[in-house]
N, C-alpha and C positions, 0 to 999 in steps of 0.2 A: 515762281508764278507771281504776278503784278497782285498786289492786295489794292491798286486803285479801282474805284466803283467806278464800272462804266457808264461813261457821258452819254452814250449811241451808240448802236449797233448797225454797222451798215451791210447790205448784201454785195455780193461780187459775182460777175458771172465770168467764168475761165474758161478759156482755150481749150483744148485740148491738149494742147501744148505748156499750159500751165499748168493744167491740171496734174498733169504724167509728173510735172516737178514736182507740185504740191505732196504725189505718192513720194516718189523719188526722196524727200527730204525727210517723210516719215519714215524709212528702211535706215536702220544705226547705221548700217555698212556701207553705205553708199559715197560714192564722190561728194553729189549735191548736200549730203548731210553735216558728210566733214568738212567741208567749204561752207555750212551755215554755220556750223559750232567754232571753227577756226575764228569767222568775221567776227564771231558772238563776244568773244574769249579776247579778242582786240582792240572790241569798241568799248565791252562791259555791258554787255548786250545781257542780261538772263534768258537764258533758253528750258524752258520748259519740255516736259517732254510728250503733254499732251497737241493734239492736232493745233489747236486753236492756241496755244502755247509758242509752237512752231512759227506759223502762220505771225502771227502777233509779232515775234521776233525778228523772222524776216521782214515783214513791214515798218518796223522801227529802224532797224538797218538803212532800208532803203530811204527812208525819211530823213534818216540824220545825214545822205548824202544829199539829196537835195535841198536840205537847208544849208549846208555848208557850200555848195556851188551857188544858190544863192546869195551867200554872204561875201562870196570871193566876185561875186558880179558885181553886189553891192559895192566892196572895195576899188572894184577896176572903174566903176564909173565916177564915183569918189576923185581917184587918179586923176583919171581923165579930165575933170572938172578945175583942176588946181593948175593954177597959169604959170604959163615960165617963172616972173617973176616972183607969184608965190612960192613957187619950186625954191630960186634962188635965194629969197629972204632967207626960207627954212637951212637952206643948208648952209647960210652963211652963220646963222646963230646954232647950228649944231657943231661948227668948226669953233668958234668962239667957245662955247659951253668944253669942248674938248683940250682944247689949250688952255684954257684956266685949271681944268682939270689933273692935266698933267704938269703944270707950275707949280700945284699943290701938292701933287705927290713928289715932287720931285724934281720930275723926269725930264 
């Protein structure tokens, strides 16, 4: 359980369709349970075992995906922004950086 003091408490209003998960994830046995504890166990996620516990963990899960596809969009625009020639510069001083490298070792 987070020993962080809550900033905010927000409300949520769910589906029906969410909701039935929400149960769904509270039952130990369940698919959707083991597939939160599985994600939990692979991100480093703590999974509590109260509701709001649950809950909490599943939306940290979901969070740490969406900053991470934001980071990978960050990157791709990045990419995209870097010009041929810059492309070329780069890779002509990482070939260099590598052949000195292996001069040194040896090789």
């Amino acid at each position: 359980m987070s020993t962080e003091p809550v900033a905010r408490r927000e409300w949520l209003s769910l589906t029906a369709e969410d909701a039935r998960l929400v149960d769904l994830l509270l039952e130990p046995g369940s698919d959707e349970r083991a597939a939160l504890e599985e994600l939990a166990t692979e991100k480093g996620e703590e999974l509590g075992t109260s509701k709001a516990a649950l809950l909490r963990a599943a939306f940290h899960l979901g969070v740490r995906d969406i900053r991470d596809l934001a980071r990978d969009k960050g990157y791709q625009r990045l990419a995209a922004s870097i010009t041929r020639q810059e492309s070329d510069e780069d890779r002509a001083i990482t070939r260099s950086r590598r052949r000195r490298a292996d001069g040194a070792d040896g090789g």
